[in-house]
C-alpha positions as CSV (number, residue, x, y, z in Angstrom):
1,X,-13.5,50.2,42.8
2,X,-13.7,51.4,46.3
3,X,-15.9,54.1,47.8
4,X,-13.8,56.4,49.2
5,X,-14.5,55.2,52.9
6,X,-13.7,51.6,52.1
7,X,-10.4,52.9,50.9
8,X,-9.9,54.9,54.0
9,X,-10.7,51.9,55.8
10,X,-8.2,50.0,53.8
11,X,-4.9,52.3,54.4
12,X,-5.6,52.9,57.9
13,X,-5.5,49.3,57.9
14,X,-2.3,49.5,56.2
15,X,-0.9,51.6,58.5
16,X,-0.9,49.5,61.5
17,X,1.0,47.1,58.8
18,X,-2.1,44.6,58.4
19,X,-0.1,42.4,55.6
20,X,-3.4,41.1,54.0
21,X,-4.7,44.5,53.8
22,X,-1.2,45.7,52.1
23,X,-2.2,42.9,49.8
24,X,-5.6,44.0,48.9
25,X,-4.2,47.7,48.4
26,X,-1.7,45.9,46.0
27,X,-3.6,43.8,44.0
28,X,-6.4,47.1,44.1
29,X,-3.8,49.6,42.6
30,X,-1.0,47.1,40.6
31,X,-2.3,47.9,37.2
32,X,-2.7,51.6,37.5
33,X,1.1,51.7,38.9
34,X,2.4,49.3,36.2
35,X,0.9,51.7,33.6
36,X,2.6,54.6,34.9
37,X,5.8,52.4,35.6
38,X,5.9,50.9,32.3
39,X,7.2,54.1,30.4
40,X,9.8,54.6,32.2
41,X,11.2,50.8,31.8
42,X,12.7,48.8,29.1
43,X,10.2,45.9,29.7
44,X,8.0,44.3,31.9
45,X,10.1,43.1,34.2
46,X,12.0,46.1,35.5
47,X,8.5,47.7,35.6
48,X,7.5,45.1,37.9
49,X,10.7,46.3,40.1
50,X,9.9,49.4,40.0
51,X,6.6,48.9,40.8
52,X,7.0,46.9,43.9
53,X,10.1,49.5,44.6
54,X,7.0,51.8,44.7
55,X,4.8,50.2,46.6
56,X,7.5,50.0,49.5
57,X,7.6,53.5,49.3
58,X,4.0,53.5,49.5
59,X,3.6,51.7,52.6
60,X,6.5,52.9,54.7
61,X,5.0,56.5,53.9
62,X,1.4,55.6,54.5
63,X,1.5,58.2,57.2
64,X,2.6,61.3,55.0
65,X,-0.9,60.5,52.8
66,X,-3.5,62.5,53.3
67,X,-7.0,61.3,53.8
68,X,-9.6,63.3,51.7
69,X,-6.7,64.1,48.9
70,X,-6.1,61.5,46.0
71,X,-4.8,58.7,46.8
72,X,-4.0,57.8,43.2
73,X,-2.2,61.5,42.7
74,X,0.0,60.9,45.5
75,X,0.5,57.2,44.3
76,X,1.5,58.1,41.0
77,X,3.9,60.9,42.4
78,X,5.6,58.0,44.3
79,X,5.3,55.2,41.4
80,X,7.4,58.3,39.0
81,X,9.6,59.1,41.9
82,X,10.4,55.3,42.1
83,X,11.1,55.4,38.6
84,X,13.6,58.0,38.6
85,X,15.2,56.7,41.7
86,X,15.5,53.3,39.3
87,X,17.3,55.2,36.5
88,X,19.3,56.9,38.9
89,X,20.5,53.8,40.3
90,X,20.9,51.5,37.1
91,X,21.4,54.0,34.2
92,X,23.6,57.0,35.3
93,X,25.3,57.2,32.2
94,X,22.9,57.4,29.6
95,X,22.6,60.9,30.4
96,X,25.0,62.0,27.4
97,X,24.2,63.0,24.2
98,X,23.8,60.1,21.6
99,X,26.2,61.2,18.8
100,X,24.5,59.5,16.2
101,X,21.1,61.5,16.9
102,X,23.3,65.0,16.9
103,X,21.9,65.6,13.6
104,X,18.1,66.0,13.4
105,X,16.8,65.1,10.4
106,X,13.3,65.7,9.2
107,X,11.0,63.1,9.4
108,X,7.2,62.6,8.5
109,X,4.6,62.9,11.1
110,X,2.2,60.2,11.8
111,X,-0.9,59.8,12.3
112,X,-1.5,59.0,16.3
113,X,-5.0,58.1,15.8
114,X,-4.3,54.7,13.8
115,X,-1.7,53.9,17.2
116,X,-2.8,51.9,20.1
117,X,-1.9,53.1,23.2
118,X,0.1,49.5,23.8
119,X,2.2,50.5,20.3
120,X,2.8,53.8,21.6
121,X,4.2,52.5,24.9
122,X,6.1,50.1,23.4
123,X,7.3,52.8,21.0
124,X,8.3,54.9,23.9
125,X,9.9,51.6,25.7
126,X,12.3,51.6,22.8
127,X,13.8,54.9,23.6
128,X,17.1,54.8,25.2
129,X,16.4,55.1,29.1
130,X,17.8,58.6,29.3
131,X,15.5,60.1,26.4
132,X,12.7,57.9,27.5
133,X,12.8,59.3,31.1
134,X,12.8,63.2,29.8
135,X,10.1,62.4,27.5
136,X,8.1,61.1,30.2
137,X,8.9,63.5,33.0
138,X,8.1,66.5,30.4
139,X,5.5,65.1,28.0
140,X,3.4,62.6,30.3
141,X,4.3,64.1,34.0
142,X,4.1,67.6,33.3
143,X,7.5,68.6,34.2
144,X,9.3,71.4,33.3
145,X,12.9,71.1,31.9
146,X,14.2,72.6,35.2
147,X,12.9,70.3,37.3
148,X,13.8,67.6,35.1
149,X,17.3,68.6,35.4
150,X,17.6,69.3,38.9
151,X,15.5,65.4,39.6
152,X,18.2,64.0,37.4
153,X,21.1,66.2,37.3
154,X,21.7,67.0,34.2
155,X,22.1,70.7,32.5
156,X,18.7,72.3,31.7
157,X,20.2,72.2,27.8
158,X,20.7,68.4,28.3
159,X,17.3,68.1,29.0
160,X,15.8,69.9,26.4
161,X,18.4,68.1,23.8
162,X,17.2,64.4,24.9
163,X,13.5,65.7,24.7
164,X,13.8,67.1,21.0
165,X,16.1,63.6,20.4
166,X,13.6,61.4,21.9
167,X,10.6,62.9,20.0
168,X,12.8,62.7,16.8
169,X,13.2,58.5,17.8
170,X,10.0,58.5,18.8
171,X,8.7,59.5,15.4
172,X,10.7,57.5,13.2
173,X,9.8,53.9,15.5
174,X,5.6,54.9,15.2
175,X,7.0,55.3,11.4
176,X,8.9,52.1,11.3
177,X,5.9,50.6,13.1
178,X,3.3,52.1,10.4
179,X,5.2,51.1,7.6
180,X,5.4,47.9,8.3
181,X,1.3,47.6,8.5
182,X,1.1,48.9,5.1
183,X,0.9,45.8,2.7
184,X,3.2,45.9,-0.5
185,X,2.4,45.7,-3.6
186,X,4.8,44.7,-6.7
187,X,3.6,47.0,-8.9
């Protein structure tokens, strides 16, 4: 990791639009982004998209950072902003209601300390995009249901219906997942 001088170094390099200096800031910073962007895709390759959507973002705006502030915070606002702008784009109509999930049904809770944090993303990958996206904005980013609505218009009900749907999905995929680890016996 960089001191925090080197890395002011290395975005006022950026700045003046030094490509092997966008490179190093790239290669520095692709993991953490992919981790954020990775929740909020269907798999690896549309976080990859997203991602390097990003990082566009990142260097035409180099100039709005602010030196002294995280560099990471305002990178992971970008990489989440790049995320929505994604689902925006490509999934517009996923904002609806899933019938089939009107109905909650009660399920059993599950353990999350025998989960690893890969089964729990690609738990949450397995959500349909609009639930995924809720979930993440409200349970990962912090966001309340009125922001979530007004970043991807939708009703402030539609919200909170996709969140309480996608944590009723999300429980019966880790349950799925956990039942199939348990051996069987033919007793």
């Amino acid at each position: 990791m960089k001191s925090e001088q080197e890395l002011e170094e290395l975005l006022k390099s950026c700045r003046k639009g030094l490509r092997s200096s966008q490179d190093q800031l790239y290669k520095l910073y692709f993991g953490y982004a992919m981790g954020i962007c990775l929740r909020y895709s269907n798999h690896r390759e549309e976080a990859v998209e997203i991602v390097n959507d990003g990082f566009m973002k990142v260097f035409n705006n180099l100039d709005k950072y602010t030196f002294g502030k995280s560099f990471k915070g305002w990178m992971r606002r970008i990489m989440v902003n790049a995320s929505i702008d994604y689902y925006r784009k490509n999934e517009k109509h996923y904002h609806s209601l899933d019938i089939a999930y009107a109905n909650y049904q009660e399920t059993e809770e599950t353990a999350l300390e025998m989960l690893s944090a890969q089964e729990i993303i690609d738990a949450i990958q397995k959500l349909p995009s609009s639930y995924r996206v809720v979930f993440n904005l409200f349970a990962i980013e912090g966001y309340k249901h009125e922001e979530i609505a007004a970043e991807l218009k939708i009703s402030v009900g539609t919200s909170k219906s996709n969140l309480s749907i996608a944590r009723d999905k999300l429980r019966k995929i880790l349950n799925q997942n956990q039942q199939q680890l348990i051996p069987k016996t033919n007793g």
